[in-house]
C-alpha positions in Angstrom: 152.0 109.0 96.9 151.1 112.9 96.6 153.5 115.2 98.2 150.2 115.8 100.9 150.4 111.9 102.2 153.0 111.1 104.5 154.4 107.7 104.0 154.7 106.0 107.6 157.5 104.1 109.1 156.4 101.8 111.3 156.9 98.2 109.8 157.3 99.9 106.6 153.4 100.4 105.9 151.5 103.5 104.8 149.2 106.0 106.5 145.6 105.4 104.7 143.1 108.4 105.7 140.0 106.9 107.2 136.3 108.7 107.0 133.3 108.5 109.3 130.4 108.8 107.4 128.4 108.8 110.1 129.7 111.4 111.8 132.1 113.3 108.9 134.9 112.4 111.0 138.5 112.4 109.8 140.9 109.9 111.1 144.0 108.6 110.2 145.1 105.1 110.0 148.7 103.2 109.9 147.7 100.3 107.6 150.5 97.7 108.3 152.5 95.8 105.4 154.5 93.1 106.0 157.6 93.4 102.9 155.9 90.3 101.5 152.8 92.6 101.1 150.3 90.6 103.2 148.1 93.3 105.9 149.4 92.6 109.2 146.5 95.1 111.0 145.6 98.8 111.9 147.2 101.0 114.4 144.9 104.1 114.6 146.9 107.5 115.9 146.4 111.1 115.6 147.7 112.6 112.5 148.0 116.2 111.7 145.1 116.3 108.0 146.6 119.4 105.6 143.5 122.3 105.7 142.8 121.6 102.2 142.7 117.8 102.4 140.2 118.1 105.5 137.6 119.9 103.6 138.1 117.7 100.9 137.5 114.4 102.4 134.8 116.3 105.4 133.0 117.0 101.8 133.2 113.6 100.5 131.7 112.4 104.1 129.0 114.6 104.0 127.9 113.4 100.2 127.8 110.0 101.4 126.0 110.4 104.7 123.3 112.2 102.4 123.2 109.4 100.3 123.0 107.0 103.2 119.6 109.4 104.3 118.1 109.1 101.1 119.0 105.2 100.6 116.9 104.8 104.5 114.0 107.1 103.2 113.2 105.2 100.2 113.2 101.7 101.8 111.2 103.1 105.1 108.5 104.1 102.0 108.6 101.0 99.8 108.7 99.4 103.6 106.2 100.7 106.4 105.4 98.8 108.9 102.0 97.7 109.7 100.3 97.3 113.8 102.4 93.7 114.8 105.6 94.9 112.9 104.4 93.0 109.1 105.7 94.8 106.4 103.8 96.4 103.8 105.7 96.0 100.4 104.6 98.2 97.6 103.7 96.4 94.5 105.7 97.1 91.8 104.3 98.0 88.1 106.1 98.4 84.6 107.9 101.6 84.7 108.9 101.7 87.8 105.7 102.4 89.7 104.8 100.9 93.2 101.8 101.0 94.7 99.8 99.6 98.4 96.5 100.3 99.6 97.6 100.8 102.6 100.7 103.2 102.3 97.9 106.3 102.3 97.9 108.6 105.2 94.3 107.7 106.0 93.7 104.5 108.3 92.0 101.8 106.4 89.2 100.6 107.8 88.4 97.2 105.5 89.5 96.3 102.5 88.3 93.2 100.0 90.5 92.2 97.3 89.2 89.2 95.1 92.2 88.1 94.5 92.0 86.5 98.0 88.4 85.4 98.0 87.0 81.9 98.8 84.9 80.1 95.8 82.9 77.3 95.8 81.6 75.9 92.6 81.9 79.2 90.8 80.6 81.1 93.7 82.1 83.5 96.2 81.6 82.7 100.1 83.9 84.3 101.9 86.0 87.6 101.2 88.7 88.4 103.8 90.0 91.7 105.6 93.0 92.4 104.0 93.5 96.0 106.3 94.0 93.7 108.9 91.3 94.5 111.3 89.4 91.3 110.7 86.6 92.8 108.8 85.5 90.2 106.7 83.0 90.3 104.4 79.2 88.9 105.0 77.9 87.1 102.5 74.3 85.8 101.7 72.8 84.6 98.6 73.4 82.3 95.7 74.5 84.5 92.6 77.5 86.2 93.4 79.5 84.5 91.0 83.0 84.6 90.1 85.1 85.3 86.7 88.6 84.4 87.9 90.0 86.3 85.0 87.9 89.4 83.8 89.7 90.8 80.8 87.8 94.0 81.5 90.2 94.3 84.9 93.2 93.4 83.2 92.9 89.4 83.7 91.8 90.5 87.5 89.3 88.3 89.0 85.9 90.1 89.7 82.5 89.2 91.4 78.8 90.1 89.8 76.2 90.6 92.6 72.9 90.8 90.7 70.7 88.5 92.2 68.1 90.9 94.6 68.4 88.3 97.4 72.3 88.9 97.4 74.4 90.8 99.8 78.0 91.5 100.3 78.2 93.3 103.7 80.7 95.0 105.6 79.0 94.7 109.2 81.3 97.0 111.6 83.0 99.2 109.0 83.6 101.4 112.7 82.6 104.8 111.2 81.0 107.7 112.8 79.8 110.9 112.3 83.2 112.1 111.2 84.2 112.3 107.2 84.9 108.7 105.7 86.3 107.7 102.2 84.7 104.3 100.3 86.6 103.3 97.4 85.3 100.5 94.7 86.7 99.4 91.3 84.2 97.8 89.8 81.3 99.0 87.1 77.1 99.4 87.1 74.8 98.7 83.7 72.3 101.5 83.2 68.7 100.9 83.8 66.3 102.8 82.1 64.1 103.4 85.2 65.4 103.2 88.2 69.3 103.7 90.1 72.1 101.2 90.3 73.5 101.0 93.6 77.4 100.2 93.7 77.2 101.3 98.0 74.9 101.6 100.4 74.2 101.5 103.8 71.9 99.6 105.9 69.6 102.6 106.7 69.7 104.3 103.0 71.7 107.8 104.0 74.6 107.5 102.6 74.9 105.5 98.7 76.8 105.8 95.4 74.7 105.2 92.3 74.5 105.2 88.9 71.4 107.7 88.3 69.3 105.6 86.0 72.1 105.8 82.5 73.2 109.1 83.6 75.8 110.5 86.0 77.0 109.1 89.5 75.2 110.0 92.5 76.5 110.4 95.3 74.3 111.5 99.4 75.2 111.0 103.1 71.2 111.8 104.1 69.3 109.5 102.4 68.9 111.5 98.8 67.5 115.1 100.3 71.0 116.4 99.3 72.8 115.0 96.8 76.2 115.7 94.8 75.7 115.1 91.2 79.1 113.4 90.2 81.0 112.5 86.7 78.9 111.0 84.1 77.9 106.8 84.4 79.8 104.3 82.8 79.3 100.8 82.5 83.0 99.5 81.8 85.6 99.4 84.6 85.8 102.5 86.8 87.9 103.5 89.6 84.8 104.8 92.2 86.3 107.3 95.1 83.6 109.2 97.4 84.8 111.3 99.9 82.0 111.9 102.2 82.8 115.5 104.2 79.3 116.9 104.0 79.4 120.4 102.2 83.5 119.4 100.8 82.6 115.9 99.7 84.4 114.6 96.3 83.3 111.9 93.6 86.4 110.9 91.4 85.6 108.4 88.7 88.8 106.9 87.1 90.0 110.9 87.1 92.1 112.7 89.5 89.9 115.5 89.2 86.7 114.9 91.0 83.3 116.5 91.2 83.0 118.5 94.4 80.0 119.4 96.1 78.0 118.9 99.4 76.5 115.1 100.3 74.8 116.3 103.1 75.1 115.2 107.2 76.1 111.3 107.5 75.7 109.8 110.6 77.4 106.4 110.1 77.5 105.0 114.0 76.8 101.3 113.7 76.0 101.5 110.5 76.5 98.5 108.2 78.0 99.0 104.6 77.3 97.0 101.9 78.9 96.7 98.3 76.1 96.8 95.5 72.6 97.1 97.5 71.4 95.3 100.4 68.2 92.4 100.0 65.4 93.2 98.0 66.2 96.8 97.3 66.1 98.8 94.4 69.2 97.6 92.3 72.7 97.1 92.9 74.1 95.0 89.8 77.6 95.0 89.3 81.4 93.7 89.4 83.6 94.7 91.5 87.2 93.5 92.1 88.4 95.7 95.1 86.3 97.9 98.0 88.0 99.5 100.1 86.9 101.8 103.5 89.1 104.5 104.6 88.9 106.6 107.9 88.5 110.4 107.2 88.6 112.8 104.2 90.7 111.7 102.0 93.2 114.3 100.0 93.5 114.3 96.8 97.4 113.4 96.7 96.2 109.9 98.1 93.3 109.7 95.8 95.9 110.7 93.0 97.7 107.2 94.4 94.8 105.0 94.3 93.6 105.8 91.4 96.6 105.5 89.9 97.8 102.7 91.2 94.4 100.7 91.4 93.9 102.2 87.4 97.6 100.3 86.6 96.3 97.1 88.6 93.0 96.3 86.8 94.3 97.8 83.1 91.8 101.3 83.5 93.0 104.2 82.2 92.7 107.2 84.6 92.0 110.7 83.5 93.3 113.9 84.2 
């Protein structure tokens, strides 16, 4: 033992320094020793800690009580807690990154993942909620069929609605007038004459489309004002429209988006639907994910998704 550790006499055993990390306590233990070297127990007293071991150790307590902070904050974010107390786990990719749909700090109002859809004889008839607020999809029509393993989506499983007599409705997305973000991974052929709807809403106000084989489209009033987004593209594309009237965004498998103003949007009991609704206009596509979000989203949490849903489905996302 140092010269700084006093050797205790009771029973023969030594004083051991103890430290609260919790608190950055010091105390000092008698660790008793039988002579045959088997521990016989702890006798805690008051022991007199040299000035320079005491800022030593207080140091050493303080390291690992910040270390013990850090260790909580990560697991409370690869671990949040959803409404009922069911965890959200991140899902993990190759290098290290971790992604949920939900771990944004906008609510989520519905989300459809194919992964978790319902097919009968190659056909899709029921998508579920996965936001947890029992959303699920409404379904009508005969072609929505389903690839289980698109290699365009990285072996994801996708739907085609291109049938005009086929819907895939979200009927009480609970919107409002305030600012909303839709999100869709999924792509649009170009047509030579007319747009490509990849969202709409039951009145017409507020879409997304693919303007003819041009650029994304993007309007919350029906087409009278209407933000001119990044330029079409019929492979796989990560689809985010923030709809805040004059500060709406358009990202499209970039984390820089095209800003501009959509116009007012009005979406009180409003229906959403993925694609087009029956016998209007177009809305071919695939889509593996759509997702509804409460409020404007930022662009840190469109950074995530479009990241994250970019690492999921094997697209590459662009500065």
């Amino acid at each position: 033992m140092s010269d700084d550790t006093t050797r205790g006499t009771s029973s023969g055993g030594d004083t051991i320094r103890a430290i609260d990390v919790t608190t950055s306590k010091i105390q000092a233990m008698d660790l008793l020793v039988s002579r045959a070297g088997q521990e016989m127990g702890r006798a805690s007293r008051a022991y007199p800690v040299p000035t320079r071991d005491a800022q030593l150790w207080e140091d050493v307590a303080k390291a690992f009580a910040r270390r013990g902070e850090l260790m909580r904050a990560l697991a409370e974010r690869r671990t949040v807690r959803r409404k009922g107390g069911a965890a959200k786990p991140e899902r993990q990719y190759a290098g290290g990154f971790s992604f949920n749909p939900l771990l944004v700090a906008n609510t989520c109002a519905v989300w459809y993942d194919l992964t978790h859809a319902t097919i009968v004889a190659g056909k899709v008839t029921a998508i579920p909620d996965r936001s947890g607020n029992g959303r699920n999809a409404a379904l009508s029509g005969a072609g929505l069929v389903y690839t289980p393993a698109n290699a365009g989506y990285g072996g994801r499983p996708t739907v085609n609605r291109a049938e005009a007599t086929d819907f895939i409705q979200i009927a009480t997305p609970g919107l409002d007038a305030n600012p909303f973000t839709v999100v869709l991974v999924g792509d649009a052929p170009a047509h030579a004459s007319t747009e490509n709807y990849v969202w709409r809403d039951g009145s017409g106000l507020l879409f997304l489309a693919r303007q003819f084989a041009g650029a994304w489209q993007a309007s919350g009033d029906g087409g009278t004002t209407v933000l001119n987004g990044p330029a079409g593209a019929a492979s796989p594309t990560v689809l985010i429209i923030v709809r805040n009237g004059a500060s709406s965004s358009t990202y499209a498998s970039a984390v820089t988006p095209v800003s501009g103003d959509t116009g007012a949007c009005d979406m009180t009991g409003q229906s959403l639907y993925v694609g087009n609704f029956a016998n209007e206009s177009l809305g071919d596509m695939n889509f593996t994910h759509a997702i509804v979000y409460a409020g404007a989203m930022s662009s840190t949490d469109a950074a995530y998704l479009l990241r994250g849903l970019g690492a999921e489905s094997g697209i590459a996302i662009g500065p």
